[in-house]
DRENDREN-608784 format. One record per residue (C-alpha): residue in three letters; x, y, z. Coordinates in steps of 0.05 Angstrom, whole numbers, plus 5000, padded with zeros to 4 digits. Each point is the difference from the previous one (the first is absolute). Layout:
N
ALAXYZ...
***
This chain:
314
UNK504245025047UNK503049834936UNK494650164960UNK498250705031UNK507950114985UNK499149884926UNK494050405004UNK504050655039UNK506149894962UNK498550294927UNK498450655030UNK507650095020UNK502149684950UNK496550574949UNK503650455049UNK507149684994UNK498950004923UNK498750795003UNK506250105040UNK504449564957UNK498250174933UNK503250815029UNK505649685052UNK502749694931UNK498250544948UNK494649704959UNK495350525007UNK501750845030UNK497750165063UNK495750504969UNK495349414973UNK498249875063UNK498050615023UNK495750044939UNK496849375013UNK497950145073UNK496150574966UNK496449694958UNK498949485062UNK497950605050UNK496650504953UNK496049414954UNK500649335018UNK498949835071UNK495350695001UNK496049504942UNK500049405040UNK498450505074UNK494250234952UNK496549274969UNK500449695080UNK496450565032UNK494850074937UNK498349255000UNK501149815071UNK495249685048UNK500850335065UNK497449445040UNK503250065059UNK496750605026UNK502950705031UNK507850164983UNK501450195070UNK502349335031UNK504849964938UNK503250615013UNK500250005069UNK503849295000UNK505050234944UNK501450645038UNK500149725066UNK506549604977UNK502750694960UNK498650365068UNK505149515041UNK504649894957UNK501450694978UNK499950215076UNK505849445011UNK504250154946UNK500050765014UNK502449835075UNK505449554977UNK502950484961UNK499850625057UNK501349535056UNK503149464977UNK504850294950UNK499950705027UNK497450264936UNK496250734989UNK493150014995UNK499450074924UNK504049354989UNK495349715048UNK494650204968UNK503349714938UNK501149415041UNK492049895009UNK498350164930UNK505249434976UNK496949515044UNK492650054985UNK499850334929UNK498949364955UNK499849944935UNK493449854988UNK499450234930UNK506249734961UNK500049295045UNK494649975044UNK493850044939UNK504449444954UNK500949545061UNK493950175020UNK496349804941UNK504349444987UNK499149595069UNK493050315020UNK495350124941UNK495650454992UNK497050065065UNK507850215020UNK499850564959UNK493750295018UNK502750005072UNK506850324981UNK495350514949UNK496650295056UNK506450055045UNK503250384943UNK494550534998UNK502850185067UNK507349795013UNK503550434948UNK496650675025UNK500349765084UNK507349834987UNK502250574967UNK496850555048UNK502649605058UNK506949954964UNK499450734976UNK497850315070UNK504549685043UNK505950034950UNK499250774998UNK498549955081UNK506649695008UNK503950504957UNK497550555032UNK502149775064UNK506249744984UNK502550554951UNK496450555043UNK497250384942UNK493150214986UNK495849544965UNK493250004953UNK493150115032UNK496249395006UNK494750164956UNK505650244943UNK503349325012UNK493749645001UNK497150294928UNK506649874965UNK498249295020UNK493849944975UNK502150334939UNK505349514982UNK494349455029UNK494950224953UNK504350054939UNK501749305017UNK499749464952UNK497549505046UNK494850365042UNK497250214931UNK499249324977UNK496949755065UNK494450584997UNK499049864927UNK498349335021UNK496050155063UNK495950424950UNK498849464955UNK497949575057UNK495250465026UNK496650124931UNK500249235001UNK502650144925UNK502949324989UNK506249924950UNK498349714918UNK502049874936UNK506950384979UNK501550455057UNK499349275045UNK505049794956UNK505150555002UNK498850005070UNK502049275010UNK505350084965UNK504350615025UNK498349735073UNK503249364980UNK506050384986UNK500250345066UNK502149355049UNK505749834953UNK502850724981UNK499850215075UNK505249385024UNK504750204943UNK499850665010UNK501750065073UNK505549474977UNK502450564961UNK499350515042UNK503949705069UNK507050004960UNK500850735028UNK498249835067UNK505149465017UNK502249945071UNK501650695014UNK502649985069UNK496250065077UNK499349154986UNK498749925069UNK494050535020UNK497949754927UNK499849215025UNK495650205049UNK495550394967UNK500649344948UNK499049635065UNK493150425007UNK497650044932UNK499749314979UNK499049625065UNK496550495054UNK495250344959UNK496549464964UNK500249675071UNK496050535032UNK495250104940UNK499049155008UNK497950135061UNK495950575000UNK496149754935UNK498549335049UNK496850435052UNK496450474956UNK497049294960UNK501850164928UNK498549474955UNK506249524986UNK500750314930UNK500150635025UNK505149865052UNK505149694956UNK498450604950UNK502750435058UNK505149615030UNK504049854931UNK498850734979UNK504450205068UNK505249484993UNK502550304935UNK506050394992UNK500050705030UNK498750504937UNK503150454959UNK495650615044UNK504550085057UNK505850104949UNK496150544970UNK498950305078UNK506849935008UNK501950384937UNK494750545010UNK503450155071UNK507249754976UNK500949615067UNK500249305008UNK501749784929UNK504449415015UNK495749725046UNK493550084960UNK504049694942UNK503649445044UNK493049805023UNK496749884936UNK506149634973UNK500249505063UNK491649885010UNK499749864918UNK506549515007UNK496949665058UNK493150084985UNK498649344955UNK501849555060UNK495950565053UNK493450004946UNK501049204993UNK499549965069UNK494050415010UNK496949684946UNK500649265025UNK496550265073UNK494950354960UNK497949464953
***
């Protein structure tokens, strides 16, 4: 156990140094934010890029990957959007905040460095191919049933679904990462493999992308903080970093997936709930403090939660 701790613990401990070095005034916020950009928009889209080009997609058709990943965002999202309505007598956009909290990880800014770090290669090429669908089935679902919600709650007439739908893709397209992982899929098929200088450039701004992504979020969670609803925002804590890698565990087991592939999965779910269902919240303005609270608590907990996965896994 020890020595999967020592391997887990570096990742939060690039995280703590981000959030230091602007708790005590070494470096302005606005650093940060400058550094998850050149994270999101080069970096990890770099790295996304160089996995899918040179991978070796061995283990055969996506679908069992997805459906076990998505299996355990399916319950878990259900559960936390019921304890907020029912439990805590919440509206329904807060409990659709609720579910978005508890099984939107972080997969891009944690889950790919711990990934990489504990699984190897064959880790990444898992958590690759889940990216190429997670960020676009996460935000329609968040998007649709956010605006669902509002409309019933507020009573006012909402977008079409096809209007809401192509704003969506619009922003999905446009997106760094999706561009990076059809790039690569590209590359694959033209079985164009990777030489010489651009190798090297390659290697090398993917190398910063593991490293840059813990400090930045570091950076980033001083203005999140624990912003009040602590105790809806336990549970959806609760959810994140216990029930949903449970349920993924499990439904990876049944479906067969290769023990790489599993852990890939499993640690990518146990991370800390991202920075997306602030950005819900702020597109809707509902549900900040809870959105906020969450990702404070699952990235304060999450080094014993991800140590603990980590020593069942492996």
């Amino acid at each position: 156990m020890s020595d999967i701790f020592l391997n887990v613990l570096p990742i939060f401990v690039l995280i703590l140094t981000g959030w230091l070095v602007v708790r005590l005034g070494y470096l302005n916020p606005a650093v940060g934010d400058a550094l998850g950009d050149f994270v999101f928009r080069i970096a990890v889209p770099v790295l996304l890029f160089r996995t899918i080009a040179e991978a070796d997609f061995k283990e055969g058709s996506p679908w069992p990957l997805w459906v076990a990943y998505f299996s355990g965002v399916a319950v878990t999202w259900t559960a936390g959007h019921l304890a907020a309505t029912f439990a805590f007598g919440r509206d329904a956009r807060v409990g659709v905040l609720a579910g978005v909290s508890s099984a939107f990880a972080n997969t891009v800014f944690i889950g790919l460095p711990l990934v990489s770090r504990v699984v190897g290669e064959e880790g990444l090429v898992a958590l690759s191919i889940l990216l190429s669908v997670h960020l676009p089935v996460m935000m329609i679902a968040g998007t649709v049933l956010m605006e669902r919600a509002d409309r019933k709650t507020s009573g006012k007439p909402g977008q079409s679904p096809l209007k809401l739908l192509a704003g969506v893709g619009r922003n999905l397209v446009r997106n760094p990462l999706v561009i990076g992982l059809a790039f690569g899929a590209l590359f694959h098929l033209l079985n164009q493999p990777l030489g010489g200088p651009v190798k090297a450039v390659v290697d090398q701004l993917a190398a910063t992308a593991a490293p840059a992504a813990l400090v930045s979020i570091g950076m980033a969670l001083d203005k999140y903080g624990l912003a009040g609803n602590t105790g809806l925002a336990a549970v959806t804590s609760a959810l994140k970093l216990l029930v949903l890698p449970g349920v993924v565990f499990g439904a990876c087991h049944l479906l067969g997936l290769s023990d790489s592939w599993t852990a890939a999965l499993v640690l990518t779910s146990s991370v800390p709930t991202g920075v997306n269902a602030w950005l819900i919240a702020n597109h809707f303005n509902v549900g900040h403090a809870l959105a906020s609270s969450t990702i404070t608590l699952t990235t304060a907990l999450g080094v014993l939660s991800v140590s603990a996965w980590a020593y069942l896994l492996l």
